[in-house]
C-alpha positions as MATLAB code, in Angstrom:
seq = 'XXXXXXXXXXXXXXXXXXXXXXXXXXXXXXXXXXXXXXXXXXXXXXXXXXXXXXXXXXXXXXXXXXXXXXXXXXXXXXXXXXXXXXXXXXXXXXXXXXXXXXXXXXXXXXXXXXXXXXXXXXXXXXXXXXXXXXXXXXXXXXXXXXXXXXXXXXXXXXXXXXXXX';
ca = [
      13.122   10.528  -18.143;
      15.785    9.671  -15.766;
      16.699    6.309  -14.955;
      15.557    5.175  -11.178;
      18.199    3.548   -8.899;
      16.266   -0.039   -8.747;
      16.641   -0.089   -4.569;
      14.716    2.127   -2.441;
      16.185    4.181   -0.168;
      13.622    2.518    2.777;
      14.796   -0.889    2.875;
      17.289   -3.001    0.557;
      13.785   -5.938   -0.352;
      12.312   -2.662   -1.480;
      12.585   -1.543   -5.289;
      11.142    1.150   -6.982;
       8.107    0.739   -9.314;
       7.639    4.404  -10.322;
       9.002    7.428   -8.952;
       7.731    7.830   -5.158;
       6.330    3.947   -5.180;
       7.838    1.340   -3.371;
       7.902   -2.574   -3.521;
       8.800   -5.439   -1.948;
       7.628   -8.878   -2.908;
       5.818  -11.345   -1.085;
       8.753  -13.447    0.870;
       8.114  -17.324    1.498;
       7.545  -18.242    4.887;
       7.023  -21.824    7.050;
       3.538  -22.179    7.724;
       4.986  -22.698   11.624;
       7.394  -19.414   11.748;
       7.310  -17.858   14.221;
       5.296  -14.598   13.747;
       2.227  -16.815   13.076;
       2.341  -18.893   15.780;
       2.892  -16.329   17.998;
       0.215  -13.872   16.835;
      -2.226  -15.929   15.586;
      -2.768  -13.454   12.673;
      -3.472  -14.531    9.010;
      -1.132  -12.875    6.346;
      -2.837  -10.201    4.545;
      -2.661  -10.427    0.474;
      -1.513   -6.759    0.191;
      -0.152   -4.073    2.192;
      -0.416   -0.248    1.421;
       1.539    2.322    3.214;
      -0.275    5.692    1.994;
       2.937    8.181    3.737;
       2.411   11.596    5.108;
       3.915   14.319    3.081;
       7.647   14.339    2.389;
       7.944   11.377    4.388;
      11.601   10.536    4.893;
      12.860    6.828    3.528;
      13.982    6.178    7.418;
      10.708    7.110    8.947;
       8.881    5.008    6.628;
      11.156    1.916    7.539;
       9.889    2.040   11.025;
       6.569    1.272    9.872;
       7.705   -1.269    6.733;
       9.549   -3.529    9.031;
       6.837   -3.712   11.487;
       4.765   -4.820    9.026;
       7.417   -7.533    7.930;
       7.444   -8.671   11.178;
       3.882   -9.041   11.379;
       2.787  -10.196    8.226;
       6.337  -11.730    7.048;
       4.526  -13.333    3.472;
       2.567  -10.308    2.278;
       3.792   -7.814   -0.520;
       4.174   -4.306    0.959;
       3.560   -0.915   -1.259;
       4.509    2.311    0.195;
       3.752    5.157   -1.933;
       5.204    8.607   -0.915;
       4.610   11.662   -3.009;
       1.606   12.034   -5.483;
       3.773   15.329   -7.199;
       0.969   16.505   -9.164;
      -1.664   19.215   -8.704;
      -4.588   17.884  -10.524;
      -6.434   14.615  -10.111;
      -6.408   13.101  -13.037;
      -2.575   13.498  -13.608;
      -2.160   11.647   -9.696;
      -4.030    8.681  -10.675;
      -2.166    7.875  -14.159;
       1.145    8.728  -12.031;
      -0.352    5.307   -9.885;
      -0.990    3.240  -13.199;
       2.241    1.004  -12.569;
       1.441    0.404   -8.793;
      -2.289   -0.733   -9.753;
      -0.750   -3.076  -12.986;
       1.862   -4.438   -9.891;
      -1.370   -5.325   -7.655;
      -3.212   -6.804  -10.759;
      -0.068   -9.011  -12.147;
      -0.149  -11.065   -9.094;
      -2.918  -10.328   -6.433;
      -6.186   -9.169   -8.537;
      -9.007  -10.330   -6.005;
      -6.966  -10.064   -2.942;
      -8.247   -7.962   -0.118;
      -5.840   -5.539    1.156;
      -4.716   -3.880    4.909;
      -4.275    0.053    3.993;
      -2.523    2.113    6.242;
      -2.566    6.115    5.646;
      -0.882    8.730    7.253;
      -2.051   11.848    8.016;
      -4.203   14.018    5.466;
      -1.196   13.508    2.363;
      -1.493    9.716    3.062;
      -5.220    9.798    3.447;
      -5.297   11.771    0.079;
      -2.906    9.703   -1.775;
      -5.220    6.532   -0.798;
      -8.282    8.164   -1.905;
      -6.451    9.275   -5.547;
      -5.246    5.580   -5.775;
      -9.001    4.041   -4.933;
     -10.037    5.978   -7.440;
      -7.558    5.087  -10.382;
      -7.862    1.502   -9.472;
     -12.079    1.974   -9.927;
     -11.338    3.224  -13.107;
      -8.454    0.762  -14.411;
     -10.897   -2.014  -12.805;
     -14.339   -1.374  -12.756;
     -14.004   -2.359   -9.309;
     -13.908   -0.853   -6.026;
     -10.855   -1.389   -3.934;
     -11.004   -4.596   -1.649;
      -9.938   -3.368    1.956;
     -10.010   -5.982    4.424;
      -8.445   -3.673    7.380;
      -7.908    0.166    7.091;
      -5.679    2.193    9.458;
      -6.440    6.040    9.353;
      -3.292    7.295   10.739;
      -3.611   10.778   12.198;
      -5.904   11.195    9.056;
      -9.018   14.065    9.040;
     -12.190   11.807   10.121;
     -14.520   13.254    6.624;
     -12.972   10.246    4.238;
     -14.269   10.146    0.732;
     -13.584    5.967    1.050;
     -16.883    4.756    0.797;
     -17.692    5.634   -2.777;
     -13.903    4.067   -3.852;
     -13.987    1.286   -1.629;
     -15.727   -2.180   -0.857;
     -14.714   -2.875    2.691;
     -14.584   -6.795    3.256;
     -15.772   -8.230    6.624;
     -12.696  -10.478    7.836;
     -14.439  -13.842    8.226;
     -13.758  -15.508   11.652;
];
């Protein structure tokens, strides 16, 4: 196996976790900063960027430093390529991501953004692998479908969590 550069091409807070996954830790921020105060949004506990296929590092920056802008504490994952054909082989390729989420956020409920049908895919092969590491289904608090086909095989993977007001 070759040895991964540890920075991601898509920003220099991101390092690689696998091959084609992503990660930047969750960044301290003043309860007052300005992004909060301003928006009046609360932090989600995990960000997922689910990319279209062959997604290019730059592209994919648009979208990771909005959500750093946004949501300046939370961890952000952006998985790109899933480079196998069959299922089983895509969800133990997702095995580190899924010990990442469990090492620091195991209950947290998570904002999921996929793009397109690869993205939408991707998040549906990663639901499932984290059912099966688990025994749980995924905890989505907010879920973004992209440009993604409108049949989603979520609902068996995934326990969407009412945002309490």
């Amino acid at each position: 196996m070759h040895r991964l550069n540890p920075i991601s091409p898509i920003d220099p807070s991101f390092v690689y976790i696998a091959p084609s996954i992503h990660f930047r830790r969750a960044k301290a921020v003043a309860a007052d900063s300005d992004s909060e105060s301003a928006m009046k949004l609360q932090d989600p506990e995990f960000i997922f960027l689910f990319t279209w296929t062959r997604a290019q590092p730059h592209h994919i920056a648009k979208y990771t430093s909005g959500y750093t802008k946004l949501f300046p504490s939370s961890p952000i994952m952006a998985i790109k390529e899933l480079l196998y054909r069959t299922s089983a082989k895509k969800q133990r390729f997702l095995i580190p991501a899924i010990l990442t989420i469990l090492s620091s956020h195991p209950d947290s409920n998570f904002l999921v953004h996929c793009f397109s049908e690869g993205g939408a895919h991707k998040s549906v092969q990663f639901a499932k692998a984290f059912l099966k590491a688990t025994g749980r289904c995924l905890p989505v608090s907010a879920l973004c479908l992209d440009s993604a086909r409108n049949t989603p095989k979520w609902p068996k993977y995934v326990e969407i969590s009412p945002k309490e007001t």
